[in-house]
LUMZA-544378 format. One line per 5 residues: number of its first residue (from 0); their letters; for each residue y, z negated, x of C-alpha. Coordinates in Angstrom, 3 decimals, always signed. Each point is the difference from the previous one (the first is absolute). Layout:
residues N
NUM	A	Y Z X  ...
***
This chain:
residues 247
0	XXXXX	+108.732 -75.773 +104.760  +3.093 +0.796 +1.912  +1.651 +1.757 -3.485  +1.384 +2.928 +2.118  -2.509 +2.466 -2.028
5	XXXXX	+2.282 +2.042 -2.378  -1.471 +1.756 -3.132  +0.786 +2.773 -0.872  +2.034 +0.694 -3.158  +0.406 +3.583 -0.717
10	XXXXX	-1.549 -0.311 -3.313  +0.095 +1.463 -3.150  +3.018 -1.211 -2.261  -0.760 -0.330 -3.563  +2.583 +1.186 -2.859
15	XXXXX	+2.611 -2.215 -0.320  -1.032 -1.285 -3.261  -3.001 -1.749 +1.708  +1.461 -0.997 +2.685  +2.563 -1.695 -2.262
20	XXXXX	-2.781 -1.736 -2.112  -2.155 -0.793 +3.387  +3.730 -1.761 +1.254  +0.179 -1.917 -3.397  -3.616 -1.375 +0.495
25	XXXXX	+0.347 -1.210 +3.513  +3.325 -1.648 -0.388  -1.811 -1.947 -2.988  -2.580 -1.207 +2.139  +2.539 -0.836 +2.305
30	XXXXX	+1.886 -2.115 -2.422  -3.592 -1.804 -0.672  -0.458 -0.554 +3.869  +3.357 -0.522 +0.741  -0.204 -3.406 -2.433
35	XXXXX	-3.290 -0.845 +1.298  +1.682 +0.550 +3.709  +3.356 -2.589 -1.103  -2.638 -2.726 -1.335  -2.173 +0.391 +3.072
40	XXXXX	+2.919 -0.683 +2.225  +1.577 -2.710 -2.237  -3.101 -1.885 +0.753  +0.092 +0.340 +3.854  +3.672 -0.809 -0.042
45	XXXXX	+1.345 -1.056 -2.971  +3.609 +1.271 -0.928  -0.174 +3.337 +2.107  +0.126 +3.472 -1.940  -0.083 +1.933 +2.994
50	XXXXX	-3.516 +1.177 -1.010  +1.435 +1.482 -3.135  +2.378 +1.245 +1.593  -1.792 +2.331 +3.097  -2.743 +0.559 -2.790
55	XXXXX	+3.421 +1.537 -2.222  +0.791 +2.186 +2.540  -3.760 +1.220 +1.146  -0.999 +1.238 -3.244  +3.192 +2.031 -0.582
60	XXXXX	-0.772 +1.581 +3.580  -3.645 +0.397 -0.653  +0.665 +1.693 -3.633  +1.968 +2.667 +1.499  -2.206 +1.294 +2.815
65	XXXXX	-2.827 +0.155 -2.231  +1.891 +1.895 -2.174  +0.681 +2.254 +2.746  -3.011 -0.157 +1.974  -2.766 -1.198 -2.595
70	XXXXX	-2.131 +2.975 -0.975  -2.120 -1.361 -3.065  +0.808 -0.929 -3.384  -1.456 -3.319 -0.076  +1.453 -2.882 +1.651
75	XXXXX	-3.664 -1.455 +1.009  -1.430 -3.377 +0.563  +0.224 +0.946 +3.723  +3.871 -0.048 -0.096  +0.192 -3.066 -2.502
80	XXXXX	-1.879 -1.903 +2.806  +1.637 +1.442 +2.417  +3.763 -1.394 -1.604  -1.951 -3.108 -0.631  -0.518 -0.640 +3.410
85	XXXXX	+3.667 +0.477 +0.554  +0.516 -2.387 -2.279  -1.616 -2.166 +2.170  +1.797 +0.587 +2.967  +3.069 -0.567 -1.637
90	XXXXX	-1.030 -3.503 -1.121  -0.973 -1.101 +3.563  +4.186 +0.813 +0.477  +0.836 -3.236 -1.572  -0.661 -2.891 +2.823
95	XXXXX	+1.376 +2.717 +2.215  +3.637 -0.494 -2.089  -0.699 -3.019 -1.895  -1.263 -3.714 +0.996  -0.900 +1.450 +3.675
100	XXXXX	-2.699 -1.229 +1.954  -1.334 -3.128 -1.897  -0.476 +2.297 -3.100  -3.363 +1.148 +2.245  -1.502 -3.153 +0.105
105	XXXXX	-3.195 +0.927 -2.678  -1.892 +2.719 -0.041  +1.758 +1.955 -2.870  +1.230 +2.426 +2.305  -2.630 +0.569 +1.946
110	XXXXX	-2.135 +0.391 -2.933  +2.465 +2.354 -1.561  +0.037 +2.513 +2.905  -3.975 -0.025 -0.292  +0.536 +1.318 -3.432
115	XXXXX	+1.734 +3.141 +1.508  -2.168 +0.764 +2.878  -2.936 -0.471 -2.353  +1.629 +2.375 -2.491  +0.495 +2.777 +3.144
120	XXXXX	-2.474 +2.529 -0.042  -0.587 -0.577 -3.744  +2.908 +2.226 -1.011  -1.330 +2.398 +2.468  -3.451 +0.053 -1.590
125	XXXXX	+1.372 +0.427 -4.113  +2.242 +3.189 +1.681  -3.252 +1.795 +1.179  -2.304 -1.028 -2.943  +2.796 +0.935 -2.452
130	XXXXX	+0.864 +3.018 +1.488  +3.196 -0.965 +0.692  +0.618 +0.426 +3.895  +3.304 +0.577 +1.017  +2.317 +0.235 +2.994
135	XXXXX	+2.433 -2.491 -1.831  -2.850 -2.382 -0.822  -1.086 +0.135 +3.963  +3.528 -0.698 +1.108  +0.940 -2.561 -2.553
140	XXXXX	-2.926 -2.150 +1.017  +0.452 +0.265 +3.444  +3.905 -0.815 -0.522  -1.657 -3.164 -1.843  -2.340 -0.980 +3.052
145	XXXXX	+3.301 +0.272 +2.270  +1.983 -2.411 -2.102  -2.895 -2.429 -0.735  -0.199 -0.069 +4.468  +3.156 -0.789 -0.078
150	XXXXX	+0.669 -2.050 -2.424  -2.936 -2.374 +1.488  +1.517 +0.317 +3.619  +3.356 -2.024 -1.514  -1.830 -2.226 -1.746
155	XXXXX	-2.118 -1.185 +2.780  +2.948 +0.213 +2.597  +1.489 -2.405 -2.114  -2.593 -2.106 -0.302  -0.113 -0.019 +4.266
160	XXXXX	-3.548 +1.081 +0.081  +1.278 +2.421 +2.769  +2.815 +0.945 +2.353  +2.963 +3.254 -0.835  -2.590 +2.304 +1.761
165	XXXXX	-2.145 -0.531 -3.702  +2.398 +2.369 -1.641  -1.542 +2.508 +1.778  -3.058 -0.249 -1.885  +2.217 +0.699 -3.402
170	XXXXX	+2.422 +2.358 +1.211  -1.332 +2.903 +2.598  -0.895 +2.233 -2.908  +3.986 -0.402 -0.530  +0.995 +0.699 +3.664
175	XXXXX	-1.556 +2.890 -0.228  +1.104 +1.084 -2.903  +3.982 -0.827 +1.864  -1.297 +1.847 +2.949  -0.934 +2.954 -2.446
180	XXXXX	+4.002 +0.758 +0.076  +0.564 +0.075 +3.638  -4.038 +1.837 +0.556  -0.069 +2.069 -3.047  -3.710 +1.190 +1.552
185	XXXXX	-0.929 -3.483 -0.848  +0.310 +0.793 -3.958  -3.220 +2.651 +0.068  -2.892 -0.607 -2.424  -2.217 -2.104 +2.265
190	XXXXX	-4.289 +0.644 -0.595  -1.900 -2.476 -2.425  -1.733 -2.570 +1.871  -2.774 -2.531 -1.120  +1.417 -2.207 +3.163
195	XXXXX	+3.453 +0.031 -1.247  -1.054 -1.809 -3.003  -2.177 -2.655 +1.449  +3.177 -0.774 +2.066  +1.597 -0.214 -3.000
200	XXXXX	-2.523 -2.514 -1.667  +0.214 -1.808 +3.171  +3.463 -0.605 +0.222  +0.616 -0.955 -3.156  -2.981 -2.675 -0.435
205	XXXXX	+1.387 -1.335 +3.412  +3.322 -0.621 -1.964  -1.234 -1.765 -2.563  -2.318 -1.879 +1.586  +3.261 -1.223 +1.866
210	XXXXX	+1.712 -1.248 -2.826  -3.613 -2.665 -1.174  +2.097 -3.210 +0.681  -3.870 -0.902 +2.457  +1.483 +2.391 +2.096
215	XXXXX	+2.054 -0.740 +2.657  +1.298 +0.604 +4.157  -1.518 +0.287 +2.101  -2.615 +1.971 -2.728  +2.216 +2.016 -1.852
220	XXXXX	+1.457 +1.137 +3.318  -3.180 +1.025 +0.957  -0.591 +1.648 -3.107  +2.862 +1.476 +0.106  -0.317 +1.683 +3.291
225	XXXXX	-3.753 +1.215 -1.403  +2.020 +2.014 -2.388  +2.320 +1.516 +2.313  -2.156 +1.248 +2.404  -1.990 +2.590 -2.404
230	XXXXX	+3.509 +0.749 -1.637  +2.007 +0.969 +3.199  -3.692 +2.166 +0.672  +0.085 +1.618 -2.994  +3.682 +0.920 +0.532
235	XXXXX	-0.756 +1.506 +3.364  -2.530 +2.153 -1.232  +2.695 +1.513 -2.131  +2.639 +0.423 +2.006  -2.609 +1.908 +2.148
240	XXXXX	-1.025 +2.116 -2.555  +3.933 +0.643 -1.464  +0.954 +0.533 +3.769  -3.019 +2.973 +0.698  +0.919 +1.633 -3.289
245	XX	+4.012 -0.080 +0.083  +1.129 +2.381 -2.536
***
């Protein structure tokens, strides 16, 4: 997925008073998560917090544009995953700002980013079967798949599985999103497509499969490059699309 799609999020607001109680609820699950999140990273690199502490200043951020953009009453097992899975990503921070590099040795990490792409989709799947679709929901998982990218594409960077040009491959959604302010026809509502999120699948697997300590250059170049190819692709076909239908 190239994360450019934007959701919607004219919705419905409810009265304040549940919107206040919905708040209450996700900032307790984020407390939960946001433990789970500290111990994770303590045991990639013991003696960092930083986990904690991006996971302490998600969930405010989070709290407050479901409360604004969050049409339902109940917070959902689709957006309890959902925060779980940032959870996650904040976790994989640690060796990033901790021990560096030779905190990657194992397989923890690698094994922990499975967790999150094997939890995407799921929180998808609860929203429809619970009735609980939203704009919010859309764009908070998508936010989610654009930090886990990235968040892999340091990670294996440091590890030297590839050269600089492997950013690209965590942070074009970004550069677009930067280009949005000099192109403001870049920032349209771009079509749903199935494509999109097989790229997305793609690119993330890729990135994990970078950081297995089996996998090294010239492989994970090669890999690496696999990735990029279908990525860059999928980012042409939107640029086409955003360019025919300039607003």
């Amino acid at each position: 997925m190239t994360f450019i799609t934007r959701p919607s999020t004219a919705q419905t607001i409810r009265p304040p008073s549940g919107a206040a109680a919905l708040q209450r609820r996700l900032l307790l699950l984020g407390a939960v998560l946001g433990m789970g999140a500290g111990a994770a990273g303590w045991l990639l690199s013991p003696g960092t917090i930083a986990p904690l502490l991006a996971f302490a200043c998600v969930v405010p951020f989070v709290a407050r544009q479901m409360r604004l953009h969050y049409p339902h009453d109940r917070l959902g097992g689709c957006n309890a995953v959902t925060m779980a899975r940032a959870a996650v990503v904040c976790a994989l921070l640690a060796p990033l700002v901790g021990d560096g590099p030779q905190a990657l040795g194992g397989w923890a990490v690698p094994l922990l980013a499975v967790t999150s792409l094997a939890l995407d989709g799921v929180d998808g799947w609860l929203a429809r079967n619970s009735g609980l679709a939203s704009g919010f929901g859309a764009r908070f998982d998508m936010e989610v798949d654009a930090a886990l990218a990235a968040v892999l594409c340091l990670l294996a960077l440091d590890l030297g599985k590839a050269g600089p040009w492997l950013l690209a491959l965590g942070f074009l959604r970004y550069a677009w999103v930067l280009a949005g302010f000099v192109w403001p026809w870049l920032n349209g509502a771009l079509p749903e497509r199935f494509s999109r999120k097989a790229v997305c699948v793609v690119q993330i697997a890729i990135l994990i499969a970078l950081l297995a300590p089996v996998v090294q250059p010239p492989v994970s170049q090669g890999l690496a490059a696999l990735a990029l190819v279908p990525l860059l692709w999928s980012f042409a076909v939107d640029l086409r699309w955003r360019a025919r239908h300039r607003v």
